[in-house]
Every structure is written in structure tokens, then in C-alpha cells.
N, C-alpha and C positions, 0 to 999 in steps of 0.2 A: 341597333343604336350604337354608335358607335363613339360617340362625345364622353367627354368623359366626366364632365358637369353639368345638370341634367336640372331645368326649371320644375318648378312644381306642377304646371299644367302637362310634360313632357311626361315627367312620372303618374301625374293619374293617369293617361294615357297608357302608359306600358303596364300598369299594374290593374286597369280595369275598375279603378276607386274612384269616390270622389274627394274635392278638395279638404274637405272635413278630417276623412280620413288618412291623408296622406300628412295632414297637419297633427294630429294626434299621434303617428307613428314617430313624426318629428319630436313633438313635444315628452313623448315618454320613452325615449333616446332609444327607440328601434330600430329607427332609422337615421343614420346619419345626416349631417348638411350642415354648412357654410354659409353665413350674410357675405355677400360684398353689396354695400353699402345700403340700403333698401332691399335687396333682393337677396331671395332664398335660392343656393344651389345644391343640388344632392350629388356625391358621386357614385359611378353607374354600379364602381365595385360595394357600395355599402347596401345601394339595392340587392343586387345579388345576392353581395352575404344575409339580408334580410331572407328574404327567399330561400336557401339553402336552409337556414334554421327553422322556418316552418317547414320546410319540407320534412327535415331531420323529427320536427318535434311533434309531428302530427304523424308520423314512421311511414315518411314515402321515402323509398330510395331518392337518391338522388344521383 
């Protein structure tokens, strides 16, 4: 993926969630993201770093 602003339907896709949980990652500020104007954008890098800290927190290398 290479965008660097990522829909919410893009992200359960990349992360294998559903919308529920991709909203609750939003909402208890795990995960990053942006309105522009109606609409939710995550960028690619806060997924990531989301990703890296469970990896970190549940002690997978990373």
C-alpha cells in the first residue's frame, strides 16, 4: 500500500478487522486519523506504528 492516507474500508482490509474495530482503535486514540470533511483518513505510517507496538507489546520481534 503505498498511499499515504488510507480509508477506513482500506484499513480493515490491511489489518484483517472489522469496521467496529477499526473505529474503536480510532476512538481510544491507537490509532491515528484525520476528517476531511465527512470523511475518516488514517495515515499508513500511524498504522504501522500501531503495529510495531503490539508487536513490541505482546514481545514479537519486530
Amino acid at each position: 500500500m503505498t498511499d499515504e492516507l488510507l480509508t477506513v474500508p482500506e484499513v480493515m482490509a490491511w489489518l484483517k478487522v472489522g469496521r467496529t474495530t477499526v473505529y474503536d482503535l480510532i476512538r481510544t486514540h491507537r490509532l491515528p486519523s484525520l476528517r476531511i470533511g465527512r470523511s475518516r483518513r488514517i495515515p499508513v505510517e500511524g498504522i504501522r506504528a500501531y503495529l510495531a507496538s503490539q508487536l513490541q507489546h505482546d514481545g514479537v520481534a519486530a
